[in-house]
Backbone as JSON Lines, residues from 0, in Angstrom:
{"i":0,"aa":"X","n":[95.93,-113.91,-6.64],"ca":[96.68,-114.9,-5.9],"c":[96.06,-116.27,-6.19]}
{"i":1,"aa":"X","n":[97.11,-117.24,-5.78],"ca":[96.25,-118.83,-6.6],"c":[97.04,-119.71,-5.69]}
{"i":2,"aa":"X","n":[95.77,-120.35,-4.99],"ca":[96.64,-121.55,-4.46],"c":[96.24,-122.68,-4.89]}
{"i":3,"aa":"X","n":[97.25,-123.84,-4.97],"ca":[96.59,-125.0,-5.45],"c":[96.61,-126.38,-4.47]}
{"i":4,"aa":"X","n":[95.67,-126.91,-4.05],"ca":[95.4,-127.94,-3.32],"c":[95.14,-129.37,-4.05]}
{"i":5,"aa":"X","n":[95.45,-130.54,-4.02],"ca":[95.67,-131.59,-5.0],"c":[94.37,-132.88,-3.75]}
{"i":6,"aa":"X","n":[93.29,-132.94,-4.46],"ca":[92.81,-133.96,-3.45],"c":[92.2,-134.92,-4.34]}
{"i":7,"aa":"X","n":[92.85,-136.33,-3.43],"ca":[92.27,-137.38,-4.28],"c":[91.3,-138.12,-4.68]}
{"i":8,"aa":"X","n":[90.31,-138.14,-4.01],"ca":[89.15,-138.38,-4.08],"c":[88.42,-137.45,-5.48]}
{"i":9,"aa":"X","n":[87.23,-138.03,-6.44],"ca":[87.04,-137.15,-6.98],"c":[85.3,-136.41,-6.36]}
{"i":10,"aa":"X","n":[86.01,-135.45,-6.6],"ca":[84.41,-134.4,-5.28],"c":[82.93,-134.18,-6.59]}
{"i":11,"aa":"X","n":[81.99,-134.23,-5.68],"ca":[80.38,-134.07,-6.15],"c":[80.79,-132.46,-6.23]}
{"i":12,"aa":"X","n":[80.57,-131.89,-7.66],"ca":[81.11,-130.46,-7.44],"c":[79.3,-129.88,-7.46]}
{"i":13,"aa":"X","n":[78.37,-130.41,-8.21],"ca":[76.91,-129.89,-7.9],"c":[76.37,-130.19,-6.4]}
{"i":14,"aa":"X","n":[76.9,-130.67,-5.46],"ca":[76.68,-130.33,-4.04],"c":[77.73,-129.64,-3.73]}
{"i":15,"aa":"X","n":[78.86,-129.13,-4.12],"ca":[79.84,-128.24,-3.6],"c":[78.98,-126.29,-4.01]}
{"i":16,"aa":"X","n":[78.84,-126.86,-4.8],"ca":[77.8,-125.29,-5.74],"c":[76.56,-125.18,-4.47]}
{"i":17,"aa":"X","n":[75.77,-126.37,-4.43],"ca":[74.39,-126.26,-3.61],"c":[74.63,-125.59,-2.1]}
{"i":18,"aa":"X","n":[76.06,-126.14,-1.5],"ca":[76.58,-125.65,-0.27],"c":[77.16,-124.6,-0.39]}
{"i":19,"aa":"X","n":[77.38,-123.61,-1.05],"ca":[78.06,-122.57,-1.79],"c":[76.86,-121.54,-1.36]}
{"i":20,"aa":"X","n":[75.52,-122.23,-2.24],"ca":[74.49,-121.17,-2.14],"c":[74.32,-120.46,-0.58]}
{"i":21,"aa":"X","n":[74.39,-121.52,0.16],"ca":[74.2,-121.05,1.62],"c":[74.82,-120.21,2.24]}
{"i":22,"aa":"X","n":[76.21,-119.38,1.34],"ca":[76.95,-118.74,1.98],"c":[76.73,-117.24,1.4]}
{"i":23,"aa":"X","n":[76.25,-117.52,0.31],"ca":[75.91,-115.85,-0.19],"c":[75.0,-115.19,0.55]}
{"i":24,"aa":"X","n":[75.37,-113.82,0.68],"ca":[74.54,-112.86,1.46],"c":[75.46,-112.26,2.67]}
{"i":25,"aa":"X","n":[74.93,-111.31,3.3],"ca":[75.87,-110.95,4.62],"c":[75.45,-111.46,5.78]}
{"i":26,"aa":"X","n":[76.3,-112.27,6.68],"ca":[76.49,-113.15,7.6],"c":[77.14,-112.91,8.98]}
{"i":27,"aa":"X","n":[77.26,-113.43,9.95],"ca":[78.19,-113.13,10.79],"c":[78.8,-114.58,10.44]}
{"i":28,"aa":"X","n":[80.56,-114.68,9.5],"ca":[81.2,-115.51,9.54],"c":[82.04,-115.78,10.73]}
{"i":29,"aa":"X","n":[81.74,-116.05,11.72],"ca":[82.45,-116.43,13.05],"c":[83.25,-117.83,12.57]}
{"i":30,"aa":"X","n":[81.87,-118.76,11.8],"ca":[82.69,-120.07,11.16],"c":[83.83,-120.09,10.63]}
{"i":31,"aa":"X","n":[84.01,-119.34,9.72],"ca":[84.99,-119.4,8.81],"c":[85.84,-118.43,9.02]}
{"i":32,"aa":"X","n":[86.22,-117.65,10.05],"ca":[87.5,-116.84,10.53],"c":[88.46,-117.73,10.82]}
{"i":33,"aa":"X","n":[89.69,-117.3,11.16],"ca":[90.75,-117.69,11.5],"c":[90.77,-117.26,13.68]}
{"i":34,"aa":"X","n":[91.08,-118.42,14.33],"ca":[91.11,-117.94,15.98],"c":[91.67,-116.74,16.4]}
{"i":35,"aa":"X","n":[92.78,-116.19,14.67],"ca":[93.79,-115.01,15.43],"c":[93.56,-114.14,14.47]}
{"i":36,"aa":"X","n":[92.24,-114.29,13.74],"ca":[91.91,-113.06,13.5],"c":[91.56,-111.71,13.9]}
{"i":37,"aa":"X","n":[91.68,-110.51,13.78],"ca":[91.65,-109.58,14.52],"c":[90.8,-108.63,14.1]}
{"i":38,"aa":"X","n":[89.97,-109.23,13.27],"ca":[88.63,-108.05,12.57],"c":[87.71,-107.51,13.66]}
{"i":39,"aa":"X","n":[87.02,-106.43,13.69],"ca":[86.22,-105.77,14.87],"c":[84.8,-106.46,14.93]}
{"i":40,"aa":"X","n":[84.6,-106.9,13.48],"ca":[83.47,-107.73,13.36],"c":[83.29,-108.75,12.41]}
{"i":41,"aa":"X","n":[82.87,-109.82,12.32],"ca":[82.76,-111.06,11.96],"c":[81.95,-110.78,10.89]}
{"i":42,"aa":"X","n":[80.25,-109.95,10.95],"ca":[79.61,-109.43,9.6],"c":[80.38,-109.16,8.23]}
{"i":43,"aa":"X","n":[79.86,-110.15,7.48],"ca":[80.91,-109.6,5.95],"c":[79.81,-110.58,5.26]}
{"i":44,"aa":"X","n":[79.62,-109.87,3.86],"ca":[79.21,-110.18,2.97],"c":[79.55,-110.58,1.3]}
{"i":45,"aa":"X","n":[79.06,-111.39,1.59],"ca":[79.47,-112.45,0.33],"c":[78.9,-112.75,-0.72]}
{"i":46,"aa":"X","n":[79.33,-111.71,-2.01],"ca":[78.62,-110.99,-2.69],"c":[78.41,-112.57,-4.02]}
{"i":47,"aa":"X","n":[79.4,-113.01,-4.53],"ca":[79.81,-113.91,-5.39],"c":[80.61,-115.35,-4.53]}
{"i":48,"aa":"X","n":[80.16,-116.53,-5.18],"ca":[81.05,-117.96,-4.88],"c":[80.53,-118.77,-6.26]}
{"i":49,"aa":"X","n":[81.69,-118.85,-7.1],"ca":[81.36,-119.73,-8.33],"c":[82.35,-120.53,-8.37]}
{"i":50,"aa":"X","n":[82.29,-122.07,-8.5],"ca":[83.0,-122.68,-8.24],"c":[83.44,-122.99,-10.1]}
{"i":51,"aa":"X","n":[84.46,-123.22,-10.76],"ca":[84.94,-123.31,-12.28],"c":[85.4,-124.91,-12.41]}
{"i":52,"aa":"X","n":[85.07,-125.84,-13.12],"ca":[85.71,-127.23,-13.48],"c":[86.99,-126.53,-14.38]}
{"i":53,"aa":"X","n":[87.66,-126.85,-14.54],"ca":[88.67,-126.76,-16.16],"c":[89.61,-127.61,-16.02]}
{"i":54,"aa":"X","n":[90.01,-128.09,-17.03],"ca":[91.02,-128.94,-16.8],"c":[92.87,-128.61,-17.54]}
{"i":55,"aa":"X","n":[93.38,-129.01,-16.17],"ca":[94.67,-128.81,-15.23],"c":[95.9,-129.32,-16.06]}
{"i":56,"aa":"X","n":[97.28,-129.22,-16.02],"ca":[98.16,-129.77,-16.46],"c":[98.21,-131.24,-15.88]}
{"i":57,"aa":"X","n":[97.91,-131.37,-15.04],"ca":[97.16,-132.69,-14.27],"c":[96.09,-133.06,-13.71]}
{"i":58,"aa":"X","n":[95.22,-132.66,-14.63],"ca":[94.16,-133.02,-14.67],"c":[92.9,-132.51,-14.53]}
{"i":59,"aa":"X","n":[91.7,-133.06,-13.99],"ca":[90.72,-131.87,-13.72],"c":[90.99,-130.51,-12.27]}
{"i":60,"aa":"X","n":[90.88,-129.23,-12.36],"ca":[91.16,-128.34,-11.17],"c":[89.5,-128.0,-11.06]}
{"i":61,"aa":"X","n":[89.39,-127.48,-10.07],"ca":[88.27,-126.12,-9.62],"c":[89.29,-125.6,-9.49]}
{"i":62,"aa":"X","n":[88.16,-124.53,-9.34],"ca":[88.92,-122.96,-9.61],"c":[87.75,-122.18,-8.81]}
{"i":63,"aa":"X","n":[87.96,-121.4,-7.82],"ca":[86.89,-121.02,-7.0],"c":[86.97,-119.28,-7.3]}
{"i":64,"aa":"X","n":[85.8,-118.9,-6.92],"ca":[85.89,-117.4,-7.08],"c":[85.01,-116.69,-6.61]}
{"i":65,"aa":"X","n":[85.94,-115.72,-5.48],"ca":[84.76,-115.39,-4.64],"c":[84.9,-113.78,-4.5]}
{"i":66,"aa":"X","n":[83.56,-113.32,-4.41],"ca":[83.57,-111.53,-4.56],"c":[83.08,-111.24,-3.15]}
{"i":67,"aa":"X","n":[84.09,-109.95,-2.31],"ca":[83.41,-109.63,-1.24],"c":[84.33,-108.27,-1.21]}
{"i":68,"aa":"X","n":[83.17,-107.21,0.16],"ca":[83.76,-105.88,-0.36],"c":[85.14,-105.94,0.85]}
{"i":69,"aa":"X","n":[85.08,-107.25,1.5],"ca":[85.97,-107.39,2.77],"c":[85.67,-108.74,3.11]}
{"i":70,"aa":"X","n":[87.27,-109.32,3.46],"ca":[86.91,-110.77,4.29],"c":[87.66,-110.97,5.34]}
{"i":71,"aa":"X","n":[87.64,-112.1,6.28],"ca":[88.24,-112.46,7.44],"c":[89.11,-112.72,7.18]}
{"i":72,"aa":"X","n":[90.28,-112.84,8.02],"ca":[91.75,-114.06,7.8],"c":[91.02,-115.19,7.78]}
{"i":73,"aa":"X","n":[92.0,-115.89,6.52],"ca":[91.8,-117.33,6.57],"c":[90.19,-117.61,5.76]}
{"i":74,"aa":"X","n":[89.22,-116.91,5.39],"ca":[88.25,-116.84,5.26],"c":[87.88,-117.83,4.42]}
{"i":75,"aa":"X","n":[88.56,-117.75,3.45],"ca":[88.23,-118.1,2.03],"c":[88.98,-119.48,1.77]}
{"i":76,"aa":"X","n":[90.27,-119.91,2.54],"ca":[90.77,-121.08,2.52],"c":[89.24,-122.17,3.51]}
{"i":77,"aa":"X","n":[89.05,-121.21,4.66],"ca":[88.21,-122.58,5.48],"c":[86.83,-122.48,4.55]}
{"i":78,"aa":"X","n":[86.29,-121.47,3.8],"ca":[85.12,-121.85,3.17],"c":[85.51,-123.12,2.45]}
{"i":79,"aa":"X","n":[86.63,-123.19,1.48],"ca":[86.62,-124.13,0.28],"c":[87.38,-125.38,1.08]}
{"i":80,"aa":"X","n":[87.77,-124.87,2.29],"ca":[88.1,-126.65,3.01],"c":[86.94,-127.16,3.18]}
{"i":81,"aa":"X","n":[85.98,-125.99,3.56],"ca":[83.94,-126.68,3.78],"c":[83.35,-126.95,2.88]}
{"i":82,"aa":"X","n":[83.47,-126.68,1.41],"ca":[83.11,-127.42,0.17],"c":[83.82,-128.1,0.03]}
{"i":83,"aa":"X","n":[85.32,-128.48,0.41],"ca":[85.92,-129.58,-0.12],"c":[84.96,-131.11,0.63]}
{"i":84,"aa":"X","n":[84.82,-130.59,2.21],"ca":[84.21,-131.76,2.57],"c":[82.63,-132.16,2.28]}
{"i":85,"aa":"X","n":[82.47,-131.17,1.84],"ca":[80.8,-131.28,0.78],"c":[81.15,-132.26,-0.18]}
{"i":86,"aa":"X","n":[81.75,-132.13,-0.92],"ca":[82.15,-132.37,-2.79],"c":[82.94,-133.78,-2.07]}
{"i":87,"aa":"X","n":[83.02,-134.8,-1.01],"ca":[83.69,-135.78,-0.85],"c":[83.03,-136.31,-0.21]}
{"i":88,"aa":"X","n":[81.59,-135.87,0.24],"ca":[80.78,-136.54,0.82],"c":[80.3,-136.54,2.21]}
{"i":89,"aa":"X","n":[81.16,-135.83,2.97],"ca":[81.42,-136.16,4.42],"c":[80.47,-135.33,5.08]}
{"i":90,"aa":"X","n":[80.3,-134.0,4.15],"ca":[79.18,-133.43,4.96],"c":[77.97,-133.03,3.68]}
{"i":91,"aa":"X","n":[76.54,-132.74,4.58],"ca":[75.37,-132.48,3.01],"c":[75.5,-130.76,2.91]}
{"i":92,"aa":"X","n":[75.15,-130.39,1.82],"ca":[75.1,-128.91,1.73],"c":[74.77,-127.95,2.73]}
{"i":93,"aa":"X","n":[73.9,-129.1,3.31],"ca":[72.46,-128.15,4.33],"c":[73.55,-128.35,5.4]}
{"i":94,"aa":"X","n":[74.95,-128.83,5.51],"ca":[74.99,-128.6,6.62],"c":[76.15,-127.36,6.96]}
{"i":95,"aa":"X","n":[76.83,-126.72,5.36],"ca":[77.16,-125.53,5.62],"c":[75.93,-124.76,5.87]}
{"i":96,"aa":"X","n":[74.85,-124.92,5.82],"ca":[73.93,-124.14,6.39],"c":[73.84,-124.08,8.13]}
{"i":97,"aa":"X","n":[74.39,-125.11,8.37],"ca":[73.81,-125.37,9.77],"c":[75.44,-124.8,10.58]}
{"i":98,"aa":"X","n":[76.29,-125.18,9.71],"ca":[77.74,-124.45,10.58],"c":[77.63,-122.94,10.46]}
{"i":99,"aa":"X","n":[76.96,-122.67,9.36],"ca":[76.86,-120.73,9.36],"c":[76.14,-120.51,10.56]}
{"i":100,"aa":"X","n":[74.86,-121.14,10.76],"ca":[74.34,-120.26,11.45],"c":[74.5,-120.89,12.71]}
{"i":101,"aa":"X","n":[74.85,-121.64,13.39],"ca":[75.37,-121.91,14.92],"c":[77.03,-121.36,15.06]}
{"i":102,"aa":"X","n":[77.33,-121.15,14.17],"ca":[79.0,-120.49,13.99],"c":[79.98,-121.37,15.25]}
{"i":103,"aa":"X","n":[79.65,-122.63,14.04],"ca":[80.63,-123.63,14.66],"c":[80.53,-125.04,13.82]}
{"i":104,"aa":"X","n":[81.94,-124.78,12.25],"ca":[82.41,-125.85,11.7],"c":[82.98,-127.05,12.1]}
{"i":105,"aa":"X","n":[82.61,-127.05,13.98],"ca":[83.39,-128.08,14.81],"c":[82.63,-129.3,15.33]}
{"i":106,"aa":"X","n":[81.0,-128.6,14.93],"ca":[79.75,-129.84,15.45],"c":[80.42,-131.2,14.53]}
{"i":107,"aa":"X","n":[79.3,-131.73,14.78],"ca":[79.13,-133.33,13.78],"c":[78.1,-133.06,13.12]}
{"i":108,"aa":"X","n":[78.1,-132.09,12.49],"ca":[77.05,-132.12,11.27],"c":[76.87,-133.05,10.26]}
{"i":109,"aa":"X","n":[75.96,-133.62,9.93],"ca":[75.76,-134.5,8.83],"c":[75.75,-136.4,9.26]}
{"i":110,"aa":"X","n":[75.85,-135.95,10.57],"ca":[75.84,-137.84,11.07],"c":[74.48,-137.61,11.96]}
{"i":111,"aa":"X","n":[73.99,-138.81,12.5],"ca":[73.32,-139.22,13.18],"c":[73.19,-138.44,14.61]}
{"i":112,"aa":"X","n":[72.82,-138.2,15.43],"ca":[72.68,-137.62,17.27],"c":[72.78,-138.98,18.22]}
């Protein structure tokens, strides 16, 4: 399956990779579910995330690719909405680290207190 998202800004894809790292391994993704998901448990592991440059009929694409033996609804769209806002600046790598493990992409990570 392939979806394609068009964003204008052009994204830091070696901090999209660095925030990437933080997601491999098995986790409780509470972050990155969907509210109406209906899985029994949030634990899933995330075997592969390689993010691909190539270039597009318009222009440069990523191309994301991710290996797991099971994922959440919605899983995999809100990870790469969370590297999208890596790769544009808005948030630092470390701070998909910090939404995994408080399991909540809703803080203000990456600004000031």
């Amino acid at each position: 399956m392939c979806h394609v998202l068009r964003v204008p800004p052009e994204l830091y894809v070696a901090a999209m990779r660095n925030g990437a790292r933080h997601l491999l391994g098995k986790y409780y993704f509470t972050t990155f579910r969907s509210r109406i998901c209906q899985a029994k448990s949030p634990v899933k592991a995330l075997d592969a995330l390689e993010i691909e440059e190539v270039e597009g009929l318009a222009g440069p694409e990523l191309r994301f690719h991710l290996s797991a033996r099971s994922l959440l609804y919605n899983q995999v769209r809100s990870i790469v909405g969370t590297l999208e806002r890596v790769g544009a600046g808005s948030w630092t790598p470390e701070d998909v680290k910090t939404a995994l493990e408080t399991r909540d992409r809703g803080l203000r990570v990456g600004l000031p207190a």
